[in-house]
N, C-alpha and C positions, 0 to 999 in steps of 0.2 A: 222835645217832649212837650205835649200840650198841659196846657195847665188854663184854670179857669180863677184861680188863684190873683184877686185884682193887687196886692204890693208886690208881687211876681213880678208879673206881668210892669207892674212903674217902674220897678227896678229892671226889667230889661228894654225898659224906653228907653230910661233915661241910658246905659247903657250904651246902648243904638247913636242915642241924641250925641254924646260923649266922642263915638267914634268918627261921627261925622264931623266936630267939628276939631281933631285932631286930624282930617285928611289933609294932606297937602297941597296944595294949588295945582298941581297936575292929576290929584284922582288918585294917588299913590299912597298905601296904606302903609307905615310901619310897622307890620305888625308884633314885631317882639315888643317895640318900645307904648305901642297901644296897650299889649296886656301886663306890664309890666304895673301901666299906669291904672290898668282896669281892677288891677288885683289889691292897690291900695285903695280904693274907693269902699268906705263899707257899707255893708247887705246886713241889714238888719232881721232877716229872718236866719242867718247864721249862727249858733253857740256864741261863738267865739267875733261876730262881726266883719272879721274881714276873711276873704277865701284864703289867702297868703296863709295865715293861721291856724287856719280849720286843716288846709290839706298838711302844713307840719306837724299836727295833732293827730290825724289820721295816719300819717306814715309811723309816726312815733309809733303809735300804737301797733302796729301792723309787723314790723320789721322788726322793732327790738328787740334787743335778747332778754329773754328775763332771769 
């Protein structure tokens, strides 16, 4: 999705900058163990700051019985 949004946009540098230097010496991406690490990192344009949180908040919300 475009966004002209510039903490966006630092937060998905840095993001970016993040993944690359959890690559491994062959080019070989982790990827579960990448986003696991991406999802503690907090996003300050978030509620709640971290994704991890936000998306428990939103299922809560969403699913539960009331």
């Amino acid at each position: 999705m475009k966004t002209s949004e510039r903490t966006i946009i630092g937060q998905m540098n840095d993001s970016i900058y993040y993944i690359e230097c959890m690559q491994q010496g062959d080019g070989m991406l982790n990827v579960p163990i990448i986003n696991r690490s991406l999802n503690k990192v907090p996003m300050l344009k978030l509620p709640l700051f971290y994704s991890t949180r936000m998306m428990i908040q939103e299922m809560e919300n969403r699913f539960s019985k009331s």
